[in-house]
C-alpha positions in Angstrom: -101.5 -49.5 -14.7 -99.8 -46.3 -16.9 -96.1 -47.7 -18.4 -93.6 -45.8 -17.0 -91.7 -45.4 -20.7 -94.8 -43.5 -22.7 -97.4 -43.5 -19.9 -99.5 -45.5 -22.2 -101.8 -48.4 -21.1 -100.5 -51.5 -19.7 -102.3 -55.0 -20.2 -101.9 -58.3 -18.3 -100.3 -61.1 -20.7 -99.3 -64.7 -19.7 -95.8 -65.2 -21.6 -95.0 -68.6 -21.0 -91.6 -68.2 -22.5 -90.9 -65.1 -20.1 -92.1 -66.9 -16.7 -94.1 -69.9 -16.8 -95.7 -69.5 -13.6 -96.3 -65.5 -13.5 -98.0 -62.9 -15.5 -96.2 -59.9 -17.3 -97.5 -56.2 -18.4 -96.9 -55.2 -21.3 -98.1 -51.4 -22.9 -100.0 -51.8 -25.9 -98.5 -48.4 -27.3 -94.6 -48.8 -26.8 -94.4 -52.3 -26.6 -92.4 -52.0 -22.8 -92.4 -55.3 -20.8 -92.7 -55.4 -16.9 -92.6 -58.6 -14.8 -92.2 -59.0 -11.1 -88.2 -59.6 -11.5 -88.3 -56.3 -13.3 -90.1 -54.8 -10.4 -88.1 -56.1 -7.9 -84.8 -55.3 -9.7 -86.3 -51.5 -10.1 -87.1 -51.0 -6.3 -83.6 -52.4 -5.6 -81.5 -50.3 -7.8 -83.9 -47.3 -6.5 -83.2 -47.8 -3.5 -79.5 -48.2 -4.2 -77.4 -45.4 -3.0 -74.8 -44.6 -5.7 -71.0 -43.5 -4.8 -69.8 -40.2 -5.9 -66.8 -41.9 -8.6 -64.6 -40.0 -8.7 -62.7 -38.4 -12.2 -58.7 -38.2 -12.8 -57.8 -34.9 -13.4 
């Protein structure tokens, strides 16, 4: 798995602290955490369609 941020290599961790029942990735060149609540926010907010807002003029 390539991180997203620097394209670097990501590494399985277990991070209790983060989710005590899941693994995380983490990229041992930035330092970018990914766990599956990350992912699944992402792929919501991708496939989000934003609303023009509009500007006072």
């Amino acid at each position: 798995m390539t991180c997203e941020r620097c394209q670097g290599l990501m590494v399985e961790e277990w991070r209790p602290d983060f989710s005590p029942e899941s693994y995380i990735w983490r990229c041992i060149n930035c330092g970018a955490i990914t766990d599956p609540l990350i992912e699944h926010n992402r792929l919501l907010s991708q496939r989000m369609v934003k609303q023009p807002t509009l500007s006072a003029a």
